[in-house]
C-alpha positions in Angstrom: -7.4 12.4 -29.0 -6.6 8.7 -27.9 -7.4 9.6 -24.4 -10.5 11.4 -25.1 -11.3 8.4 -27.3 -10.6 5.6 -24.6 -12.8 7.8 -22.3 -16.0 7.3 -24.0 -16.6 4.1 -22.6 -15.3 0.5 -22.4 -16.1 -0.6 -25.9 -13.5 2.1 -27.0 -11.2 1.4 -24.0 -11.2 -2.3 -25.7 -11.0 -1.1 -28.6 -7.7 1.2 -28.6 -5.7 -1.1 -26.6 -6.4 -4.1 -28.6 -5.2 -1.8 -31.7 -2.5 -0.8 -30.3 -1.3 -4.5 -28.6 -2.0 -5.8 -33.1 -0.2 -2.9 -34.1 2.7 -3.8 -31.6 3.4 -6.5 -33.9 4.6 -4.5 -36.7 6.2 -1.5 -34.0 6.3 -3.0 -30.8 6.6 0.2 -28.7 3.8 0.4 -29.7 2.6 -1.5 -26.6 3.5 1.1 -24.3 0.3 2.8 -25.9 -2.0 -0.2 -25.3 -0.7 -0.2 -21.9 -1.5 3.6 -21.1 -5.2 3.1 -22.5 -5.4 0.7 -18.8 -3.3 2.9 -17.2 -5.7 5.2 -17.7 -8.6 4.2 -17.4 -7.4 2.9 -13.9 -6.2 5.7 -12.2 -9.8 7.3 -13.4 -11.9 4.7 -12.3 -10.6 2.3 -10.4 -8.8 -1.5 -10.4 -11.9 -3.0 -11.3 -12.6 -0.6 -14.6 -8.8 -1.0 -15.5 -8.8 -4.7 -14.7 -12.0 -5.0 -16.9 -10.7 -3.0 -20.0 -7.4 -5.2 -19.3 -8.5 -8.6 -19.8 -11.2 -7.3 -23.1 -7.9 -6.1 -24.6 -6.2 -9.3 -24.3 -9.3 -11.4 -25.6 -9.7 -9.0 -28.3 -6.5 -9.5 -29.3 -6.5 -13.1 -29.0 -9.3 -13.6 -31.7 -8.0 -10.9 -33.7 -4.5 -12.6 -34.2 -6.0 -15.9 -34.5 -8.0 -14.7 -37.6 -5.4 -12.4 -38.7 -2.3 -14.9 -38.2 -3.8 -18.2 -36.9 -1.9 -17.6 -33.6 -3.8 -16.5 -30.7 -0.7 -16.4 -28.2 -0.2 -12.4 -28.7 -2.8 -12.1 -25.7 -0.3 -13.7 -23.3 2.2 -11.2 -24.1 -0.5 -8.6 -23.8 -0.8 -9.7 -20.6 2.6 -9.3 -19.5 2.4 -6.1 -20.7 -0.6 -4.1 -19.3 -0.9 -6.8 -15.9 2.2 -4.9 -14.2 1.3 -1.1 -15.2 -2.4 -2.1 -14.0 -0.8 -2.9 -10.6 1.1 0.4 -10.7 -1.5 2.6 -11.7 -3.4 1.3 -8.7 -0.8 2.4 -6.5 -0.2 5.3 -8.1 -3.9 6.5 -7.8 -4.0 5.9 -3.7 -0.3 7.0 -3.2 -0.7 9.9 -4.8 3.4 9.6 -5.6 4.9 9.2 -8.7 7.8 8.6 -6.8 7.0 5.8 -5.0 5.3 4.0 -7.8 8.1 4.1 -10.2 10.3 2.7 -7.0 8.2 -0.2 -7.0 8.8 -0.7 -10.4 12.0 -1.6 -10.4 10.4 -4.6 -8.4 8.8 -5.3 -11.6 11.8 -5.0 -13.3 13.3 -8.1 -11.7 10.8 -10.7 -13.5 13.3 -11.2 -16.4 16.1 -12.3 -13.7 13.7 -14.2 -11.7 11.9 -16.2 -14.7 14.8 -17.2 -15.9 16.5 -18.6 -12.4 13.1 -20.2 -11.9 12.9 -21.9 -15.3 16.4 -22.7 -15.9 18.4 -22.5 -12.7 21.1 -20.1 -14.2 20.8 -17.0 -16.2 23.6 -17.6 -18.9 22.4 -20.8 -19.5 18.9 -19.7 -20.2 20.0 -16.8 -22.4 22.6 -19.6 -24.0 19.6 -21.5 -25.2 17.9 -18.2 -26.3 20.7 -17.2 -28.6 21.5 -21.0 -29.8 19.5 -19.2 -33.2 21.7 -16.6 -33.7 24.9 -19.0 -33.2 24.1 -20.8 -35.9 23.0 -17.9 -38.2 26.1 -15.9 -37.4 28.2 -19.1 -38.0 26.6 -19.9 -41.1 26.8 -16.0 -42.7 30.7 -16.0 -41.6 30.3 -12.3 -40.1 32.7 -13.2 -37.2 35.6 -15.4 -36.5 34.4 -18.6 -34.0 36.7 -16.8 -31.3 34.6 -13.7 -31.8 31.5 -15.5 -32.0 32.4 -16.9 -28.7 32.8 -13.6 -27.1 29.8 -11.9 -28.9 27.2 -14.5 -27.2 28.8 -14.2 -24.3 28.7 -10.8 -23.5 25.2 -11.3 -24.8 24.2 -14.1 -22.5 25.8 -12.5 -19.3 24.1 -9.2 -20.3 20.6 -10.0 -22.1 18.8 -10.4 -19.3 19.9 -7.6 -17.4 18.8 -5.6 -20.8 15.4 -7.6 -20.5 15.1 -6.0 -17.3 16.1 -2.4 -18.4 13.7 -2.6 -20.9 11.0 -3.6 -18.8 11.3 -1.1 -16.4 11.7 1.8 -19.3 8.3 0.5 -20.9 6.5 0.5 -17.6 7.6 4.0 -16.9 6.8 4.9 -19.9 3.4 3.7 -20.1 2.9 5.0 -16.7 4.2 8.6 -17.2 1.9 8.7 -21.0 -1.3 7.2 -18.9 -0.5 9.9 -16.1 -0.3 12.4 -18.7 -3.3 12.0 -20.6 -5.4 11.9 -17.3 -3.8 15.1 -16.6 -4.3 16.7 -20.1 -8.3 15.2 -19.5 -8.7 16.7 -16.3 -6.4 18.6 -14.6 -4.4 20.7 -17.1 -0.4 21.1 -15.9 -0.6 18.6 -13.4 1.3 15.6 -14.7 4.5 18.7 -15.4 4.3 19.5 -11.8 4.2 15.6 -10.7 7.2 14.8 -13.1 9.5 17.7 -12.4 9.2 16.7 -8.9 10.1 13.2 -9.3 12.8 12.1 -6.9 14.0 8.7 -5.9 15.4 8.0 -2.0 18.5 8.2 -0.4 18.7 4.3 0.5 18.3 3.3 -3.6 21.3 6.0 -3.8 23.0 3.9 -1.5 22.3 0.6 -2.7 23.6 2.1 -5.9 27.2 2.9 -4.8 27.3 -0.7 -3.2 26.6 -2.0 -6.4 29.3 -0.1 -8.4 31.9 -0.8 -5.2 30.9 -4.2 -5.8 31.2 -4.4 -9.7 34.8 -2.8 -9.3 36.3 -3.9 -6.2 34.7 -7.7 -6.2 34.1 -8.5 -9.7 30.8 -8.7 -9.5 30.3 -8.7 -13.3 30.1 -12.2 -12.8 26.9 -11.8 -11.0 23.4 -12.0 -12.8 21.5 -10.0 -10.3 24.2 -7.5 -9.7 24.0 -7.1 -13.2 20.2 -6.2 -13.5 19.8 -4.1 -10.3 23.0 -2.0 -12.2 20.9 -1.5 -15.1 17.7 -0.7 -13.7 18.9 1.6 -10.8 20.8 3.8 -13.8 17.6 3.7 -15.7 15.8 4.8 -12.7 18.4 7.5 -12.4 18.6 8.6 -15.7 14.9 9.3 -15.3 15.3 11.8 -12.3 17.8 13.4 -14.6 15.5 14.3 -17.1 12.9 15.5 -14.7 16.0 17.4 -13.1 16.3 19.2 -16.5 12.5 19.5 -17.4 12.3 21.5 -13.9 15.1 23.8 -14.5 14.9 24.7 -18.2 11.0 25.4 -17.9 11.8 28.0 -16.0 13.4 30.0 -18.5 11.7 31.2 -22.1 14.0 29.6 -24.1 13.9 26.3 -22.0 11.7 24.6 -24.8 14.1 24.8 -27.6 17.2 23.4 -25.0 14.6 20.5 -24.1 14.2 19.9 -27.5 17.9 20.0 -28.3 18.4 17.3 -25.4 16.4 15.0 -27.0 18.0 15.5 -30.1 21.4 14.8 -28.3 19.9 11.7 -26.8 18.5 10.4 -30.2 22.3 10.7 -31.7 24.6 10.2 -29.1 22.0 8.4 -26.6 25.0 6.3 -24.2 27.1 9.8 -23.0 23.7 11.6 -22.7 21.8 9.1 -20.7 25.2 8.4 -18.4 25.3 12.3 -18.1 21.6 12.7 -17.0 22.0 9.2 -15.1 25.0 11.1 -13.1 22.6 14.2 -12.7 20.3 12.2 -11.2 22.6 10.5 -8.8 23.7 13.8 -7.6 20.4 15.2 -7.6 19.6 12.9 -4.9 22.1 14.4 -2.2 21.9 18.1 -3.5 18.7 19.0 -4.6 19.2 21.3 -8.2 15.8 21.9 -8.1 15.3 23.8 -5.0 18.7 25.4 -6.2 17.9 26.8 -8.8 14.3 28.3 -7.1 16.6 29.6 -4.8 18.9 31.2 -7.2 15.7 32.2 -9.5 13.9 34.0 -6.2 16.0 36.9 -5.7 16.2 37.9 -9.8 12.3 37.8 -9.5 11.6 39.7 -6.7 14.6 42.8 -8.1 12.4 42.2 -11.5 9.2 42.8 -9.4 10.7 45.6 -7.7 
């Protein structure tokens, strides 16, 4: 229905995402809806269309706020929102690879680290001044002890921005995967489940990972900012081939919907041994391939069926 809606024409297009980006304010994942409507409409019609309904949200916005709250600034952070997933949505619709799109993503997902080196010099002492707010409210309420206010923020400031990161990424993909899937749900029925349960990052970001985790153990890299972030957003990354690992094999069987279901239930409730698990399943997925597996496995039982 949103999809079909946006479609109409650009005066919709405008209309949703700018909705969407006002109602973020209230539910901010929301935003990964306002971003899809560009998505969208750019792998459809093109950067220029995309770019066009981009830059009407973010106007739209802007006055809306500024008569709704007297603060126009919401269309910046629009900006940051739908800018990247415009870029990737271009790619996507020339590359024709989910794969490679969401690889270059995790590009994206280094603006957090690099904003604040740029603009501070230091990660932790950016985030230091970010949580100087919550210092004081936690001192003031009493929650914690000032030695484990100490370690709360910093944990938080050697961590935050890695989590800025993460989160990034996630609402690119996200937005990307919902944009991709409406297209597909428009115009080619089935094809965004075909593209997803294919999904399959390379060998060398395998790699790079175990260098990272050798590094983190062996050389303490916890210390580093960077080595930080490219943890996080590699096991995000990861835990995204996971699910498309399990999407692949349990739609296969009849009674794969209701275990699908029942992993997102797991992940709702118990979301940090779930997501490692899947994160793991992607890892391995890299090197051995469950998909072709378990076609492999399925072929014989079809053909004795047939028979």
């Amino acid at each position: 229905m949103i999809a079909a809606y946006a479609m109409r024409g650009r005066m919709q297009a405008v209309g949703m995402a700018m909705l969407f980006f006002v109602l973020a304010l209230l539910l901010p994942p929301l935003s990964i809806f306002a971003a899809a409507v560009v998505g969208l409409v750019t792998l459809r019609q093109g950067g220029r269309s995309g770019l066009e309904i981009g830059l009407g949200a973010s106007l739209a916005t802007a006055l809306a706020t500024w008569l709704l709250a007297g603060d126009p600034r919401l269309a910046l952070a629009s900006l940051m929102f739908w800018a990247p997933l415009w870029l990737l949505a271009l790619l996507l619709r020339y590359s024709l690879s989910l794969s490679l799109t969401l690889q270059a993503a995790l590009l994206v997902g280094l603006l957090p680290l690099i904003l604040q080196l740029f603009l501070v010099g230091t990660a932790e002492g950016g985030m230091q001044q970010m949580l100087e707010p919550v210092r004081q409210s936690l001192s003031q309420s009493g929650v914690l002890t000032p030695d484990q206010l100490v370690e709360v923020l910093d944990w938080l400031a050697r961590w935050l921005v890695a989590m800025m990161a993460g989160g990034l990424f996630l609402q690119l993909a996200l937005s990307l995967f919902l944009a991709r899937s409406w297209q597909a749900r428009l115009f080619n029925p089935g094809g965004f489940s075909r593209e997803f349960q294919g999904f399959c990052l390379s060998r060398s970001l395998a790699l790079v990972a175990v260098a990272l985790l050798l590094l983190l153990v062996f050389a303490d890299g916890a210390q580093w900012s960077w080595l930080r972030v490219l943890l996080v957003l590699l096991l995000i990354a990861f835990f995204l081939q996971g699910l498309a690992v399990m999407h692949a094999l349990l739609g296969r069987s009849p009674s794969g919907r209701n275990w699908l279901i029942g992993l997102y239930v797991l992940l709702f409730f118990a979301l940090p041994y779930v997501s490692l698990t899947l994160a793991a399943t992607g890892f391995v997925d890299v090197w051995r391939d469950f998909r072709r597996l378990g076609q492999a496995q399925s072929g014989p039982k079809a053909e004795d069926t047939d028979n």
